[in-house]
C-alpha positions in Angstrom: -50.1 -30.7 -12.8 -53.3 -31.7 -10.6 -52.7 -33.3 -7.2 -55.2 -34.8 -5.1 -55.2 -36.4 -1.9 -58.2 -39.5 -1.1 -58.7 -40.4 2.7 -60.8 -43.4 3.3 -61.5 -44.8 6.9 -62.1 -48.4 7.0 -64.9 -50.2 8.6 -62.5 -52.2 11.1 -64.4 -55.7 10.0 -63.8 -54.4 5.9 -59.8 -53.5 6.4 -58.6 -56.4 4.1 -61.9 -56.1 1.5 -61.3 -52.4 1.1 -57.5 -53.0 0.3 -58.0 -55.7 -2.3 -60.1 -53.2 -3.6 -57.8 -50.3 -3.6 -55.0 -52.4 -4.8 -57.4 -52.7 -8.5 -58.2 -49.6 -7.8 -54.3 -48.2 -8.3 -53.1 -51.3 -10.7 -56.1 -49.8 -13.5 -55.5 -46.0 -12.4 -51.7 -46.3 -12.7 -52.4 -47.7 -16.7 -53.6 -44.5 -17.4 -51.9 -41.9 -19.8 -52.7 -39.1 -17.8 -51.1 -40.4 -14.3 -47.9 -39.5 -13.5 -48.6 -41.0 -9.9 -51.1 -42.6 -7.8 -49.8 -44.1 -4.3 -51.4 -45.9 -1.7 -50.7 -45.4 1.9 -52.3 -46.5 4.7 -52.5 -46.2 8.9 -54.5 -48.7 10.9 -57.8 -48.3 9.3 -57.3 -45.7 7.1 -56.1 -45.4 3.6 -54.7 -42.6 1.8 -54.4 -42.5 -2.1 -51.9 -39.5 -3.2 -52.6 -38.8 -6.8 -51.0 -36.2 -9.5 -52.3 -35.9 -12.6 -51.3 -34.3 -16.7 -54.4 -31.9 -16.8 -57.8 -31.9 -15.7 -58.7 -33.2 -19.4 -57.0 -36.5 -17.7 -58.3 -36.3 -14.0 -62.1 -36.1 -15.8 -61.3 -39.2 -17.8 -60.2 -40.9 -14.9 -63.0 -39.9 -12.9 -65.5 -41.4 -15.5 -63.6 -44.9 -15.5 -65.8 -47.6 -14.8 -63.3 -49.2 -12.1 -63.6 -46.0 -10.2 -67.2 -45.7 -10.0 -67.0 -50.1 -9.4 -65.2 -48.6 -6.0 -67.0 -46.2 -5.2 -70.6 -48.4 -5.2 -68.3 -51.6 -4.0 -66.8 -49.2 -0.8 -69.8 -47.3 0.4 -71.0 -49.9 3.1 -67.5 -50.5 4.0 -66.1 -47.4 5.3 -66.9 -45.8 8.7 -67.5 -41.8 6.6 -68.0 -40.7 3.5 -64.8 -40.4 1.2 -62.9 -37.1 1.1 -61.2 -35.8 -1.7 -59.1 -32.8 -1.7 -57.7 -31.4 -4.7 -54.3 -29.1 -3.3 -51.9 -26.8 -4.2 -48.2 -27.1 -3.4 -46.9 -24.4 -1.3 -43.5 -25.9 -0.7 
């Protein structure tokens, strides 16, 4: 299993755009076989996206989905940093 963790900071004026778009953004992921789970959190102006996936054979198919790159180009003007991804290992 693959987990990664998505922070995004909101523009303050783009809080309600960016979380239209991130709801999409998890209804599409969720439809996919290789997701066994892809949350949404979120404090004040940031959002967090907790994902785990089957295999990296399914995390590279879901990073080629056209609704991903669709928020990626829709979210770059509307967040205050560039997006970080971390992919982790549990140690607990």
């Amino acid at each position: 299993m693959i987990s990664i963790t998505a922070i995004l900071k909101s523009k303050p004026e783009h809080l309600l755009e960016i979380q239209n778009l991130l709801t999409h953004l998890v209804t599409e992921t969720r439809k996919e076989a290789a997701c066994i789970r892809y949350d949404l959190h979120t404090s004040e102006n940031v959002f967090i996206l907790w994902e785990e996936w089957k295999d990296q054979i399914g995390l590279d198919l879901h990073n080629n989905q056209s609704y991903l790159k669709d928020f990626i180009q829709k979210t770059e003007n509307l967040v205050s940093s560039p997006i970080q991804v971390y992919k982790t290992a549990q140690i607990l």
